[in-house]
N, CA, C and O atoms as a Tripos MOL2 file, in Angstrom:
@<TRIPOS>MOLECULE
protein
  240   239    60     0     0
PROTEIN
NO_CHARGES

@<TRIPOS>ATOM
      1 N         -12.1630   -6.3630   -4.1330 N.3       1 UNK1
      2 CA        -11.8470   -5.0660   -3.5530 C.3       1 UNK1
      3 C         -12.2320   -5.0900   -2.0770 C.2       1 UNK1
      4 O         -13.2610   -5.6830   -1.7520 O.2       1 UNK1
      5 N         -11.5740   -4.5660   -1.2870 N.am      2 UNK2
      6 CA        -11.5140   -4.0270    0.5020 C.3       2 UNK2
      7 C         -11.2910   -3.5020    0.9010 C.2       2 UNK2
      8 O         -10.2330   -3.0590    0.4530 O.2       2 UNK2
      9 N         -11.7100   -2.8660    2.0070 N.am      3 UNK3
     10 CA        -11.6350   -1.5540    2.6430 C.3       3 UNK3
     11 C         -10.3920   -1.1080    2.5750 C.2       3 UNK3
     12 O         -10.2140    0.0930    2.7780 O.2       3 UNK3
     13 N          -9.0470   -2.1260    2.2210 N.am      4 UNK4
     14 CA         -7.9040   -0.8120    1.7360 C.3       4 UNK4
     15 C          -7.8060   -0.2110    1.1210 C.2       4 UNK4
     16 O          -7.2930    0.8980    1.2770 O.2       4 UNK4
     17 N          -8.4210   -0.8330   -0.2420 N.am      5 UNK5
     18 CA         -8.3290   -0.1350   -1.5450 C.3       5 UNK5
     19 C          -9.6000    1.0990   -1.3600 C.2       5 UNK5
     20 O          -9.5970    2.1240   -2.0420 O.2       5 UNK5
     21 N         -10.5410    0.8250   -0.4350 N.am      6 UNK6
     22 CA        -11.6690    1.8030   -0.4020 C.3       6 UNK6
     23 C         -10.7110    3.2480    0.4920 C.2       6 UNK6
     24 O         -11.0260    4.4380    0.4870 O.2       6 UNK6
     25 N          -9.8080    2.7570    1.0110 N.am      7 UNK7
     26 CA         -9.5520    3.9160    2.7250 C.3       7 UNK7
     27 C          -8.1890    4.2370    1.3760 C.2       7 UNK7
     28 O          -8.1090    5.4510    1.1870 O.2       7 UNK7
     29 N          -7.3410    3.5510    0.6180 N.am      8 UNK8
     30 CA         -6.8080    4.2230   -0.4150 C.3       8 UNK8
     31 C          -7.1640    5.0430   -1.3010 C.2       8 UNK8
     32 O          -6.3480    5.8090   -1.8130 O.2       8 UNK8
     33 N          -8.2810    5.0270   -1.5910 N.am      9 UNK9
     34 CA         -9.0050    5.6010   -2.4270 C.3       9 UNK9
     35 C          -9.4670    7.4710   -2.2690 C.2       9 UNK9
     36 O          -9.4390    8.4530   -3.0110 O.2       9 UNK9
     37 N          -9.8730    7.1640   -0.8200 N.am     10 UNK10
     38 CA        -10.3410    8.5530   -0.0330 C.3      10 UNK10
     39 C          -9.6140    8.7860    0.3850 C.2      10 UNK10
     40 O          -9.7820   10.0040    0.4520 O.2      10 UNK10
     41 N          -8.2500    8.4940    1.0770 N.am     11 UNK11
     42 CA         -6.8760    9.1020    1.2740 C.3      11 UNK11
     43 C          -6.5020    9.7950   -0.0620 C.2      11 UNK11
     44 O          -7.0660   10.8830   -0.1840 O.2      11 UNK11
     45 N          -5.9650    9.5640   -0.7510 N.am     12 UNK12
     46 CA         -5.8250   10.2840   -2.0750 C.3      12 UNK12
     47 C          -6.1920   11.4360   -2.4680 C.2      12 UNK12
     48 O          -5.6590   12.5340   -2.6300 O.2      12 UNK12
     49 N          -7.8320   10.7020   -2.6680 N.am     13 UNK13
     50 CA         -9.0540   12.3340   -2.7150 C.3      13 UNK13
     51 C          -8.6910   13.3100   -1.9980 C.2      13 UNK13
     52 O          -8.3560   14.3810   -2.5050 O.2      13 UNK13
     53 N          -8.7010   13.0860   -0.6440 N.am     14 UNK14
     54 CA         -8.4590   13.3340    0.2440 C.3      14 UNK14
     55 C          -7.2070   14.7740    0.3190 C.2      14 UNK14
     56 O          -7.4320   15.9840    0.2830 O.2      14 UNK14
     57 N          -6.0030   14.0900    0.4240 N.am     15 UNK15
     58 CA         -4.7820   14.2650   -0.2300 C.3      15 UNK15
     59 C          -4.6620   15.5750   -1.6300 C.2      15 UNK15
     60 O          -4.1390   16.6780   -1.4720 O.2      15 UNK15
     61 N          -5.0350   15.2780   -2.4090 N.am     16 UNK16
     62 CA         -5.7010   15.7370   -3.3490 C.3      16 UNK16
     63 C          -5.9980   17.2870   -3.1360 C.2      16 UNK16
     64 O          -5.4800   18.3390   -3.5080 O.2      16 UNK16
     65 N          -6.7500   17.0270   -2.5950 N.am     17 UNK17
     66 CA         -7.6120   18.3600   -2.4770 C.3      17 UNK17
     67 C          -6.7310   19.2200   -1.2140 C.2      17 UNK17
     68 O          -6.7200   20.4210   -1.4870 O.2      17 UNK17
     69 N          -6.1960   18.9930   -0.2680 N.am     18 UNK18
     70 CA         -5.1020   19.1350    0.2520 C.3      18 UNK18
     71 C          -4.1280   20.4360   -0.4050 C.2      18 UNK18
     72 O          -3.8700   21.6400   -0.4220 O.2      18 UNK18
     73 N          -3.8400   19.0420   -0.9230 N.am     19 UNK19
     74 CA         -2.3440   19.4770   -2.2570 C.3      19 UNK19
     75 C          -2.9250   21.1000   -2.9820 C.2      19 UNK19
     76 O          -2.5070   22.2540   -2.8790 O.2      19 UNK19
     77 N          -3.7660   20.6360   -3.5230 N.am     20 UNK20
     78 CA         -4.5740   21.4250   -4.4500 C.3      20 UNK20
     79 C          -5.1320   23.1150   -3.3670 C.2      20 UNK20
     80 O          -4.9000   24.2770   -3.7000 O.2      20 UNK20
     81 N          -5.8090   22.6810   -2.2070 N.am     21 UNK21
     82 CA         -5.7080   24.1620   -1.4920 C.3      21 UNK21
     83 C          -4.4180   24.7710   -0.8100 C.2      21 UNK21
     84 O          -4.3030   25.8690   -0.2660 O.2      21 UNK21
     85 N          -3.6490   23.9530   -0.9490 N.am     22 UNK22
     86 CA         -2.0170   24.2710    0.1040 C.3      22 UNK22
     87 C          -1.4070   25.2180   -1.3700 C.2      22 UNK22
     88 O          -0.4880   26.0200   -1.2100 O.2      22 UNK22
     89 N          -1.9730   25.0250   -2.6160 N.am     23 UNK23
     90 CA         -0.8400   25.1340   -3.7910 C.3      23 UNK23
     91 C          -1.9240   26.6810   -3.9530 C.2      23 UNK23
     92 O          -1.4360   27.7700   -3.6520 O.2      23 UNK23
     93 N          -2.7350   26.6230   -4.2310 N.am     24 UNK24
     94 CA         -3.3940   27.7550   -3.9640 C.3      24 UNK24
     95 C          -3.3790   29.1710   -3.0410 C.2      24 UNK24
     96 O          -3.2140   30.3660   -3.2870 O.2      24 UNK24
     97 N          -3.6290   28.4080   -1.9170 N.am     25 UNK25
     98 CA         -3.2800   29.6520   -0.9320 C.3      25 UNK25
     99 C          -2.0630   30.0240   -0.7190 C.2      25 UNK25
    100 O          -1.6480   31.1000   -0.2880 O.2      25 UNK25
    101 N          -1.3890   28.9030   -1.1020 N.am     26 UNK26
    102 CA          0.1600   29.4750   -1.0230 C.3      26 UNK26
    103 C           0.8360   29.0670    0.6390 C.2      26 UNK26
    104 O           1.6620   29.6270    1.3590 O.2      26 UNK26
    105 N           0.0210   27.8350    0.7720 N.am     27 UNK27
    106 CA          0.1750   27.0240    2.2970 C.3      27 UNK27
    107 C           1.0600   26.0610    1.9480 C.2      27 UNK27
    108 O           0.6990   25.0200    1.3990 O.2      27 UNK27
    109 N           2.3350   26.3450    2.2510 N.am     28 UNK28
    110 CA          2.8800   25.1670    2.1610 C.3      28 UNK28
    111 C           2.8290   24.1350    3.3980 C.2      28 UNK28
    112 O           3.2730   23.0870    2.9280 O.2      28 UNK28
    113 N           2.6650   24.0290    4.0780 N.am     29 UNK29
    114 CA          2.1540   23.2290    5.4110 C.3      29 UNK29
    115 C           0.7220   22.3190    4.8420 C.2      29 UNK29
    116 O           0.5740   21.1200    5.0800 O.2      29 UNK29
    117 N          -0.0600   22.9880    4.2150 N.am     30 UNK30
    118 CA         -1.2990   22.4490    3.7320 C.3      30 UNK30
    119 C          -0.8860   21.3860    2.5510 C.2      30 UNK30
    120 O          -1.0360   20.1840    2.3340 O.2      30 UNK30
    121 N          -0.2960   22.4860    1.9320 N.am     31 UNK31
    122 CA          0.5780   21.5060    1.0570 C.3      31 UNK31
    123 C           0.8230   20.0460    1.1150 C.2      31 UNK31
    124 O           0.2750   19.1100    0.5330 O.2      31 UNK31
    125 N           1.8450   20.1060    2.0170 N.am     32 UNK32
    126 CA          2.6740   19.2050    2.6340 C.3      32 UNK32
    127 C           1.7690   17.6650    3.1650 C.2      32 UNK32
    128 O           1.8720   16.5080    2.7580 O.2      32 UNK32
    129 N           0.8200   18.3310    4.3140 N.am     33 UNK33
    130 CA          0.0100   17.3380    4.2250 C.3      33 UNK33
    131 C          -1.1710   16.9650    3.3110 C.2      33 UNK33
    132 O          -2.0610   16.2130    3.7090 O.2      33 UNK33
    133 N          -1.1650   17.3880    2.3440 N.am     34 UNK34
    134 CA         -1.7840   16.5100    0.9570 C.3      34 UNK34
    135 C          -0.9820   15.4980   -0.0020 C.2      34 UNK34
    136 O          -1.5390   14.6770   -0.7300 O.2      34 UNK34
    137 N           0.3610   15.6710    0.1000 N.am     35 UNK35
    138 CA          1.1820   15.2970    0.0260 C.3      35 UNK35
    139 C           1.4180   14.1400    0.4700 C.2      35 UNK35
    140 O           1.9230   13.2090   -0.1570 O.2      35 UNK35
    141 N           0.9870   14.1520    1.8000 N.am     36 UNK36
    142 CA          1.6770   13.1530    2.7110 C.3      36 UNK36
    143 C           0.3750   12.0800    3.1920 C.2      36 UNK36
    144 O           0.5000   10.9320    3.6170 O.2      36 UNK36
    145 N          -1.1580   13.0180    2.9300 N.am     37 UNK37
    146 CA         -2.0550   11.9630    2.4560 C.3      37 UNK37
    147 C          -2.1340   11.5530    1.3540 C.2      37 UNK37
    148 O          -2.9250   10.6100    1.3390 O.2      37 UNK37
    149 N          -1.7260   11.7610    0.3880 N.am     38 UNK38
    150 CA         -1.5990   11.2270   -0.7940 C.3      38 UNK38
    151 C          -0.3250    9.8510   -0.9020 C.2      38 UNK38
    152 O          -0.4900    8.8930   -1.6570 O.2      38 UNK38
    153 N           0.4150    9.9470   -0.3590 N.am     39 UNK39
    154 CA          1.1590    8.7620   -0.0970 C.3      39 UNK39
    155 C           0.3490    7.8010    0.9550 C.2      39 UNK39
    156 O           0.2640    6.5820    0.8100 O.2      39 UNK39
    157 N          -0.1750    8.4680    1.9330 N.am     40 UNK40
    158 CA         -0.7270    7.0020    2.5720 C.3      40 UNK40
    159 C          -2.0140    6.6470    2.0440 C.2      40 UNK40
    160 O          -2.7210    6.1420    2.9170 O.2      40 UNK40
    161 N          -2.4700    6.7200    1.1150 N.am     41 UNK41
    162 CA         -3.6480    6.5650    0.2490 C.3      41 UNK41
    163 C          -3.1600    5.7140   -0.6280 C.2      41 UNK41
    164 O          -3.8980    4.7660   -0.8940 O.2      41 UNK41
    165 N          -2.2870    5.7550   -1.0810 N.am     42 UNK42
    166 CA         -1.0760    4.8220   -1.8840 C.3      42 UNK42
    167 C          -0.5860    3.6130   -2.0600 C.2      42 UNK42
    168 O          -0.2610    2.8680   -2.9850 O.2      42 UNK42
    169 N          -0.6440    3.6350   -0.3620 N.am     43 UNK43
    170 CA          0.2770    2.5540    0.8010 C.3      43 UNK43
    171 C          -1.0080    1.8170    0.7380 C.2      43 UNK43
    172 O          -1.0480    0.6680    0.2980 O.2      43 UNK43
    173 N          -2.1030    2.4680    1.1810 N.am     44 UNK44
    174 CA         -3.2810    1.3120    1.7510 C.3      44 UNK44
    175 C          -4.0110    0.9810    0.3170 C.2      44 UNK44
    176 O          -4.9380    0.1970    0.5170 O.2      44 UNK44
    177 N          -3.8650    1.3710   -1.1960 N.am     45 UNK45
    178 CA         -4.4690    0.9400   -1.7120 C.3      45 UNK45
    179 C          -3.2830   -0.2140   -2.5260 C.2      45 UNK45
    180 O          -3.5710   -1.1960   -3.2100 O.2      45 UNK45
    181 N          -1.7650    0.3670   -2.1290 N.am     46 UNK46
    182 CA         -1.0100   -1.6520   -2.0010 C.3      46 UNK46
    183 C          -0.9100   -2.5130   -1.4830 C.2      46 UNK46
    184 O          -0.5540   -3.5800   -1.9820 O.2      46 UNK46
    185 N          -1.2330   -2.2970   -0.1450 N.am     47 UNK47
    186 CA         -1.4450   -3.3390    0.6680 C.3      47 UNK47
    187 C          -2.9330   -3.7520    0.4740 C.2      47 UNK47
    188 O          -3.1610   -4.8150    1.0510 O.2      47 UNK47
    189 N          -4.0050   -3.2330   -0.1610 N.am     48 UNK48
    190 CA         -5.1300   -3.8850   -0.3820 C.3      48 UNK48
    191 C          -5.2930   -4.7890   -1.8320 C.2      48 UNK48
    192 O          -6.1790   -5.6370   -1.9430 O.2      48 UNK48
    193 N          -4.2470   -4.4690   -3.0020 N.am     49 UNK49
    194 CA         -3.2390   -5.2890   -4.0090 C.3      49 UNK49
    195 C          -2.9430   -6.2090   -3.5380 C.2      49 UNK49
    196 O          -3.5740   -7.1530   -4.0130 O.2      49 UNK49
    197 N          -1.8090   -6.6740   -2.2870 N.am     50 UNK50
    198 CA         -1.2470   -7.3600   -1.5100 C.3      50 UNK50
    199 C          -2.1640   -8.7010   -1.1910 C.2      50 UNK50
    200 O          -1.9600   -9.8590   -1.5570 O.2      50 UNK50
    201 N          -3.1420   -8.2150   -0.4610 N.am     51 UNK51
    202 CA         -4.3450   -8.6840    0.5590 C.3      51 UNK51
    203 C          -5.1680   -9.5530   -1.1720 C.2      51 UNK51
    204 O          -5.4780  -10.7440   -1.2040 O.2      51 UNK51
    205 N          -5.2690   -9.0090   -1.8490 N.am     52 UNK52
    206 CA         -6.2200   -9.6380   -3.1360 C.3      52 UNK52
    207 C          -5.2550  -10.7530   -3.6570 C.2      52 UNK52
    208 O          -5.3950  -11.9620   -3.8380 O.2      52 UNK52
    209 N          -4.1360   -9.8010   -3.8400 N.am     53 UNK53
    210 CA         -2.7060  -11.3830   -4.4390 C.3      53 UNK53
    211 C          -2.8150  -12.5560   -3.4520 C.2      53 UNK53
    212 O          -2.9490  -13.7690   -3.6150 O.2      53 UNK53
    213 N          -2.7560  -12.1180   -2.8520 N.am     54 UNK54
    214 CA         -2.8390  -13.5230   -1.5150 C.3      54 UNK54
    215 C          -3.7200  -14.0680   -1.4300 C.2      54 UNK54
    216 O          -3.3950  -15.2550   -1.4470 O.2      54 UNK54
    217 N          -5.2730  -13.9250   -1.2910 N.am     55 UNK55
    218 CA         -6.6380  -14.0810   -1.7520 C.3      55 UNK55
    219 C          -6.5200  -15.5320   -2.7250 C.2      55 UNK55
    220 O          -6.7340  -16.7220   -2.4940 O.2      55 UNK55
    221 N          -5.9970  -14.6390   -4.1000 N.am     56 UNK56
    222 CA         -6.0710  -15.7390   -5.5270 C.3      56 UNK56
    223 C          -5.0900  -16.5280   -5.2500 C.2      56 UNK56
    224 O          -5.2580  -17.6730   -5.6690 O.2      56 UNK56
    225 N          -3.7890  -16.2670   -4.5030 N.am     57 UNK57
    226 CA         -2.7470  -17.6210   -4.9250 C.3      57 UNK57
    227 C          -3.4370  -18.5410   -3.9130 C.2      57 UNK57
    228 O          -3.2140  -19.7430   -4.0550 O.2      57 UNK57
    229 N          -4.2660  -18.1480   -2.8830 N.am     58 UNK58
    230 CA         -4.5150  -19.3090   -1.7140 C.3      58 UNK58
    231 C          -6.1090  -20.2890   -2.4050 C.2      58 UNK58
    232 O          -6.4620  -21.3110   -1.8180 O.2      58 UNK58
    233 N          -6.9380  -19.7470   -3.7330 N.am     59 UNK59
    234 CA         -7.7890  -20.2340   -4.2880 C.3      59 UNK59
    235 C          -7.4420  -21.5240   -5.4420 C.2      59 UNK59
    236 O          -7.3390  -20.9270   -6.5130 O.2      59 UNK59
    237 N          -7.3260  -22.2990   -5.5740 N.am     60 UNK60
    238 CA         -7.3350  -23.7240   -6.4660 C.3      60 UNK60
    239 C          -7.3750  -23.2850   -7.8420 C.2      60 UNK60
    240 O          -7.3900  -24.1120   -8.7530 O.2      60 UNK60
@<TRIPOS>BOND
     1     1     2 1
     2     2     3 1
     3     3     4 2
     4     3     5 am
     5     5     6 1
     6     6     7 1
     7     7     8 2
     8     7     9 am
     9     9    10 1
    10    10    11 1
    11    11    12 2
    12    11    13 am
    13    13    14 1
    14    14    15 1
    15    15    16 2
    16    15    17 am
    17    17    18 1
    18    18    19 1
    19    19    20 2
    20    19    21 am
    21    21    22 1
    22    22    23 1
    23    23    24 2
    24    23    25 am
    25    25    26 1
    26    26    27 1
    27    27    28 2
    28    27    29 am
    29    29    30 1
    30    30    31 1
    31    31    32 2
    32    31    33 am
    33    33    34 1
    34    34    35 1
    35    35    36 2
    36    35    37 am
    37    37    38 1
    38    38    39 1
    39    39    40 2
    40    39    41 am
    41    41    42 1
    42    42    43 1
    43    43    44 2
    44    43    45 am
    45    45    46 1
    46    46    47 1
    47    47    48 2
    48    47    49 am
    49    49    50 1
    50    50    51 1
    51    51    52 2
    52    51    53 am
    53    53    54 1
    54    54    55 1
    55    55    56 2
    56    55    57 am
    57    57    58 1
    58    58    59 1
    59    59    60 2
    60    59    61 am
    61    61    62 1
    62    62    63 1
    63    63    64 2
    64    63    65 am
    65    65    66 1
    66    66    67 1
    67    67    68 2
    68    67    69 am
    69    69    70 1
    70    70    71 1
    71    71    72 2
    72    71    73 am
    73    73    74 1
    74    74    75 1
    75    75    76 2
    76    75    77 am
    77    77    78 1
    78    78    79 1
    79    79    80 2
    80    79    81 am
    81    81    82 1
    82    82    83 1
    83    83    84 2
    84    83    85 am
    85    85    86 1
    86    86    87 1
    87    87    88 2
    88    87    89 am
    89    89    90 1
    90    90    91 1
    91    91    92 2
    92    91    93 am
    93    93    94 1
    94    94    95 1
    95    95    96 2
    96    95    97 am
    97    97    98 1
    98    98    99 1
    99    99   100 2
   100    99   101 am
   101   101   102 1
   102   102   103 1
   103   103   104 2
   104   103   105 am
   105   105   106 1
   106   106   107 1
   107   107   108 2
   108   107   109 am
   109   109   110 1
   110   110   111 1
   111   111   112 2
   112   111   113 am
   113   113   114 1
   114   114   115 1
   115   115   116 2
   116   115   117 am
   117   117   118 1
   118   118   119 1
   119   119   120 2
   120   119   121 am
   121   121   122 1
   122   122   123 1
   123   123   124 2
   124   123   125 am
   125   125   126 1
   126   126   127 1
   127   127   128 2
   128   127   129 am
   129   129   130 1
   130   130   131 1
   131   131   132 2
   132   131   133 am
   133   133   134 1
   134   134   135 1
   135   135   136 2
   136   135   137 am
   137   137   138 1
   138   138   139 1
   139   139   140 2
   140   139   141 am
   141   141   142 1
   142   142   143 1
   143   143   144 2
   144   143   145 am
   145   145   146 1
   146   146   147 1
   147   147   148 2
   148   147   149 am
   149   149   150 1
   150   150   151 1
   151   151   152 2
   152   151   153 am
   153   153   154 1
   154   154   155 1
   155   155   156 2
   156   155   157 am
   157   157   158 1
   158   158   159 1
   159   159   160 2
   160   159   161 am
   161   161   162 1
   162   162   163 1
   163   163   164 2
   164   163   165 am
   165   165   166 1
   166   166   167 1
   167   167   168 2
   168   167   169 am
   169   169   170 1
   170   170   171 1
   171   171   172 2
   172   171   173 am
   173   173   174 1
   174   174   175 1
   175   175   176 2
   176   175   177 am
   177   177   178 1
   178   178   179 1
   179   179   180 2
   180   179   181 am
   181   181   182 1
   182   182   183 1
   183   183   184 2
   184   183   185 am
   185   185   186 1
   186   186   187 1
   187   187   188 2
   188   187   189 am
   189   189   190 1
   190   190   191 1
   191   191   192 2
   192   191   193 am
   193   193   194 1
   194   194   195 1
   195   195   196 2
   196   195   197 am
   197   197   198 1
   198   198   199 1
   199   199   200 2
   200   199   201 am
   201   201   202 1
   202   202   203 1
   203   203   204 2
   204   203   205 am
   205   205   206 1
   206   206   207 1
   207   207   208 2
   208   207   209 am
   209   209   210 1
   210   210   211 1
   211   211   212 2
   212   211   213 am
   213   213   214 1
   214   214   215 1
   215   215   216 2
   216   215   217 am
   217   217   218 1
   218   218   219 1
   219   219   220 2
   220   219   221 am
   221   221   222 1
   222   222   223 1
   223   223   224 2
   224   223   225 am
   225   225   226 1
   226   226   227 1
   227   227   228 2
   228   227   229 am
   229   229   230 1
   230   230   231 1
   231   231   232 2
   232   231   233 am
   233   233   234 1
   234   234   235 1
   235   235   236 2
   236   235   237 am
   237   237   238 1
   238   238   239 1
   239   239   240 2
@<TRIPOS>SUBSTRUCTURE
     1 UNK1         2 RESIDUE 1 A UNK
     2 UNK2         6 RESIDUE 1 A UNK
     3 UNK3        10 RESIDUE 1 A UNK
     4 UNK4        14 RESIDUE 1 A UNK
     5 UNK5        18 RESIDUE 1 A UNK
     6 UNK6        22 RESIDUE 1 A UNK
     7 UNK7        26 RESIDUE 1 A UNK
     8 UNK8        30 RESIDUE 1 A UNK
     9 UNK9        34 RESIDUE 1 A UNK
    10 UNK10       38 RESIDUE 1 A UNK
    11 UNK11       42 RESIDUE 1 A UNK
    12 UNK12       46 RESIDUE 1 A UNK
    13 UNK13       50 RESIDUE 1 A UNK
    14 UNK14       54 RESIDUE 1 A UNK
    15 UNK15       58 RESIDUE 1 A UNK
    16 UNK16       62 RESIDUE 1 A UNK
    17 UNK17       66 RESIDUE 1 A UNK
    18 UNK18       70 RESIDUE 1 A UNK
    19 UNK19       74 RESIDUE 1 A UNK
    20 UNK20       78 RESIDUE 1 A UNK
    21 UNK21       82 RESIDUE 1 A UNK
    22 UNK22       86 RESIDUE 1 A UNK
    23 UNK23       90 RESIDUE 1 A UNK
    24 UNK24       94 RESIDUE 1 A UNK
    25 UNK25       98 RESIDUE 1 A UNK
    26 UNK26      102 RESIDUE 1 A UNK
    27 UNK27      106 RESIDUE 1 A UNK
    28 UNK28      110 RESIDUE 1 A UNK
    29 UNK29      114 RESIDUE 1 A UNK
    30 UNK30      118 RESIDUE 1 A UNK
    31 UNK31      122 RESIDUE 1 A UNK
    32 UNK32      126 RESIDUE 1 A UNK
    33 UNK33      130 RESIDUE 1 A UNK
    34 UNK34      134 RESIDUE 1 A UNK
    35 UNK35      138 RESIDUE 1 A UNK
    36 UNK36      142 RESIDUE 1 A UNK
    37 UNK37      146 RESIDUE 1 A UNK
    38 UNK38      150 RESIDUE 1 A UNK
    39 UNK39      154 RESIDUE 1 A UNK
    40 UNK40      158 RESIDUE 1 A UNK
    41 UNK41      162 RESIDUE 1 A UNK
    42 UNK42      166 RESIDUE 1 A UNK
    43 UNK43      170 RESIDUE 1 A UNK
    44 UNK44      174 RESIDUE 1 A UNK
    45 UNK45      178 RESIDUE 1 A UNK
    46 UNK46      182 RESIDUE 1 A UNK
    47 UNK47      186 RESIDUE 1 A UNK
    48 UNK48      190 RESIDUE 1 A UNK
    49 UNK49      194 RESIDUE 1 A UNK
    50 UNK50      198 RESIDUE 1 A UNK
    51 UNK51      202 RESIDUE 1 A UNK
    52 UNK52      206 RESIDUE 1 A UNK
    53 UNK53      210 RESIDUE 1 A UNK
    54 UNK54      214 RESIDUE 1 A UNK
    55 UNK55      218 RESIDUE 1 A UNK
    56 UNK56      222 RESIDUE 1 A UNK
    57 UNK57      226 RESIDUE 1 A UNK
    58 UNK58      230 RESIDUE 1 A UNK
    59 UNK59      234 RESIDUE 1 A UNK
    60 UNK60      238 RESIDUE 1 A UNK
C-alpha cells in the first residue's frame, strides 16, 4: 500500500461526507463536489492498484 491508495482513501471520505451534506441541505453545488471528490479518490486509489501491479510483475 502507498500514499495513493492512502490520498484515495481520504478523497472518498472526504467526498462522502460532501455528498452526504450537499444531499441534506439541499446543496446541490455541495453535492456535486462530493461527487466529484469521490471520483478522484477513485482515480488515486487505481493508480495506486497500478503502481502495486507493477511493483509484483517487476519482482522474480
Amino acid at each position: 500500500m502507498d500514499k495513493e491508495h492512502v490520498k484515495g482513501a481520504a478523497g472518498k471520505a472526504k467526498g462522502a461526507v460532501k455528498d452526504a451534506a450537499g444531499k441534506v441541505m439541499g446543496d446541490k453545488s455541495l453535492q456535486a463536489e462530493g461527487k466529484v471528490g469521490k471520483a478522484k479518490g477513485a482515480a488515486h486509489q487505481t493508480a495506486g492498484g497500478v503502481k502495486d501491479a507493477a511493483r509484483q510483475a517487476g519482482k522474480p
